[in-house]
Every structure is written in structure tokens, then in C-alpha cells.
C-alpha positions in Angstrom: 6.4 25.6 -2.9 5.7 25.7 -6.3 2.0 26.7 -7.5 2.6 27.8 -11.2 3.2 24.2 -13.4 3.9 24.0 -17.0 3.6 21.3 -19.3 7.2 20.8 -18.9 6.7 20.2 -15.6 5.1 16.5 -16.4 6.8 13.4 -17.5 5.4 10.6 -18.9 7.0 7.6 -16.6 6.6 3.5 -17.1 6.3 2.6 -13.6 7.3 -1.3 -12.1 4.3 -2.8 -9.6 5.1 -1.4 -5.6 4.2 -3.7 -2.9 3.3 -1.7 -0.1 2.3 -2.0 3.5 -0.9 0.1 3.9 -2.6 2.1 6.9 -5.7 3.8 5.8 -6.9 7.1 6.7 -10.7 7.1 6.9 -12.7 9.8 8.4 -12.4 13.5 8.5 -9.0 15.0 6.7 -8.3 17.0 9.9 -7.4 14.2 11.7 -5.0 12.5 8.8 -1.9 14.1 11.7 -3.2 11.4 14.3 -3.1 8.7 11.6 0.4 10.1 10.7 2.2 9.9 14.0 0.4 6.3 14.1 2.1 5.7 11.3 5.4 6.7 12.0 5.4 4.9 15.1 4.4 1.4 13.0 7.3 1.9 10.6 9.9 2.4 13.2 8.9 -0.5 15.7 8.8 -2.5 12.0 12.4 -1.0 11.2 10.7 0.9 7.7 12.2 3.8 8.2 12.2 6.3 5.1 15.8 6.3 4.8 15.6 2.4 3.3 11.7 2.2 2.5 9.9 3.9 0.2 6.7 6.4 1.5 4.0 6.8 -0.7 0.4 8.4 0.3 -2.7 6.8 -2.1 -5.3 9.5 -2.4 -8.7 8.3 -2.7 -11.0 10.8 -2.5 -11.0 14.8 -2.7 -11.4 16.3 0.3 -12.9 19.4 -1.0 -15.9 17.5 -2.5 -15.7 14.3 -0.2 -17.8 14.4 2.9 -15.8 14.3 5.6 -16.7 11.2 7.4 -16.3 9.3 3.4 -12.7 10.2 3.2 -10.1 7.7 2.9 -6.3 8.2 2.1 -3.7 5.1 2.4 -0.4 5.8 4.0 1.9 3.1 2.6 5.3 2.1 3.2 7.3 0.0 0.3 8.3 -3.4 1.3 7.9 -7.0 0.1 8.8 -8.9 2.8 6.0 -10.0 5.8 4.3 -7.3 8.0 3.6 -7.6 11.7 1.0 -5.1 12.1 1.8 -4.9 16.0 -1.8 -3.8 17.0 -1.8 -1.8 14.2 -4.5 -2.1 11.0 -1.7 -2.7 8.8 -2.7 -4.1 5.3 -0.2 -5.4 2.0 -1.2 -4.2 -1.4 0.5 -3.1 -4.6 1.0 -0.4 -6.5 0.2 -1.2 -9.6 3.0 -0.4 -12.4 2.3 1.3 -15.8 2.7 4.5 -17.7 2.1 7.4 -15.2 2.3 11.3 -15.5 5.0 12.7 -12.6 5.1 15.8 -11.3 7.7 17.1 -9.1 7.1 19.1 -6.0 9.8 20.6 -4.0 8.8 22.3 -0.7 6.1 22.4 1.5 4.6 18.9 0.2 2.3 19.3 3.2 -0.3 20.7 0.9 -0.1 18.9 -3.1 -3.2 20.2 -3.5 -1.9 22.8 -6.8 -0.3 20.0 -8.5 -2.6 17.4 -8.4 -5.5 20.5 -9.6 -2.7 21.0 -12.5 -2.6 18.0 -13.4 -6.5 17.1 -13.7 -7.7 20.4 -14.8 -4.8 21.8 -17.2 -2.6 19.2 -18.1 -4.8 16.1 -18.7 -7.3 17.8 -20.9 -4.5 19.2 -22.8 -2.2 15.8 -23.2 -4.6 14.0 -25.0 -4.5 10.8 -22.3 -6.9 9.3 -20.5 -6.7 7.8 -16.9 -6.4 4.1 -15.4 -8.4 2.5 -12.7 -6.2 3.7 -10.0 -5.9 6.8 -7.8 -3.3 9.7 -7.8 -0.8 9.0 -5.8 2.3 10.6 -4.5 6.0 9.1 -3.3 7.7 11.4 -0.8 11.3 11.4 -2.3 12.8 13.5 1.2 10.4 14.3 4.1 10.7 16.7 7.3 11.9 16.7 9.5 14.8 15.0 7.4 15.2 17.5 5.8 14.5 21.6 6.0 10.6 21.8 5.4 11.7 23.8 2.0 13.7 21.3 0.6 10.5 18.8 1.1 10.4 16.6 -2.3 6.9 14.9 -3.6 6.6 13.2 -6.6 2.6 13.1 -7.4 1.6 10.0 -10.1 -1.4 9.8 -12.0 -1.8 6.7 -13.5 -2.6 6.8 -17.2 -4.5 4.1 -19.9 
């Protein structure tokens, strides 16, 4: 994966609004794999699979400086039409559309931790933006087991004003 970003790196994307079916992750990071697999199992028994439905992950807090029982992540799954959550807390939302910053992350997207600390710490201070009332987020463009772990793609999205 790549940890070294440049400026060149980010584009400046207008986004359309997402609607999204949402499972949240809240509670301790380590166990975001159980809320995965829960996941997974959802979007197959609701035929979402990520060959015809968009996956996006909604970060809302930093792990590094949120206590773990305080933090919260949103799997989502695109789709307007209606959920069954079949026993599942399954919510519908939107992504809200606007100008957004992309970076692209190929391999390993297990761990967008570097490109999301680019992205806040080098190349928003430098840009001259500002940020909008929503979270980073990130769409997972090819996932594994699809494909090879190193051929992984992530698009991380920080919403700007």
C-alpha cells in the first residue's frame, strides 16, 4: 500500500447524494471484524452484493484518540430501494453529495489510516479549503477476497465547504 501521498494524489470531486443502507459499528475498533462478517451476511440474504451495490464505510470517530467504548463507524451498502433488516439493526441514510477531496488507495485498504492523516494534516492545511459537516468517508471500489488483497482499491472522501 501506498503511504507516501502528494498533492497530486487529491482531486477535487462534485459528488451526487448516496442513499445507503447503514449498520453501525459502536464499541471497541477490535471488534469492527464481528460487525463485518454481520454485515456481509445482511447484504447477501438482501442480494447487495458488491458486485451491483456500492460499499462505503462512514468514519466517525478516530480511533487513536476515541475511547474505545465511544467509537462508532457505519458500514453502508448503496441502494434506494426498501431494506428488510432481517434481525439485523439495519438503518437508511444518505450520503450527502458536494465537492469532496478523493484519494485513491490501492492495496491493503485494511488500514486507510496514512491517507486519511494525509489528507488532514498535509493536504488540507495546504489547499486552502475548509471542511463540511460530514465525516470522511471511504467507497471500496474492489474488495478481498474479490480480488488479490494487493489490488484492494479505496477511495477515501472528505467532504469540503
Amino acid at each position: 500500500m501506498q503511504n507516501a501521498y502528494t498533492p497530486d494524489d487529491v482531486m477535487i470531486r462534485e459528488v451526487s447524494p448516496t442513499p445507503v443502507a447503514i449498520m453501525e459499528h459502536h464499541g471497541d475498533p477490535a471488534r469492527i471484524g464481528a460487525t463485518v462478517q454481520r454485515f456481509i451476511a445482511w447484504r447477501k440474504a438482501a442480494g447487495l452484493s458488491p458486485k451491483v451495490s456500492a460499499t462505503f464505510n462512514i468514519f466517525h470517530s478516530d480511533p487513536r484518540t476515541t475511547p474505545p467504548a465511544e467509537y462508532r463507524m457505519d458500514l453502508c451498502v448503496g441502494t434506494d430501494r426498501p431494506i428488510d433488516p432481517r434481525g439485523e439493526q439495519i438503518e437508511t441514510g444518505t450520503i450527502p453529495g458536494g465537492r469532496c477531496a478523493v484519494l485513491r488507495v490501492v492495496g491493503h485498504t485494511d488500514n486507510l489510516e496514512p491517507a486519511a492523516l494525509y489528507l488532514y494534516r498535509e493536504w488540507l492545511p495546504a489547499s486552502g479549503e475548509e471542511v463540511r459537516d460530514f465525516p470522511l468517508y471511504c467507497q471500496r471500489l474492489s474488495l478481498f477476497p474479490e480480488v488479490p488483497e494487493h489490488e484492494a482499491v479505496a477511495e477515501l472522501f472528505l467532504p469540503l465547504k
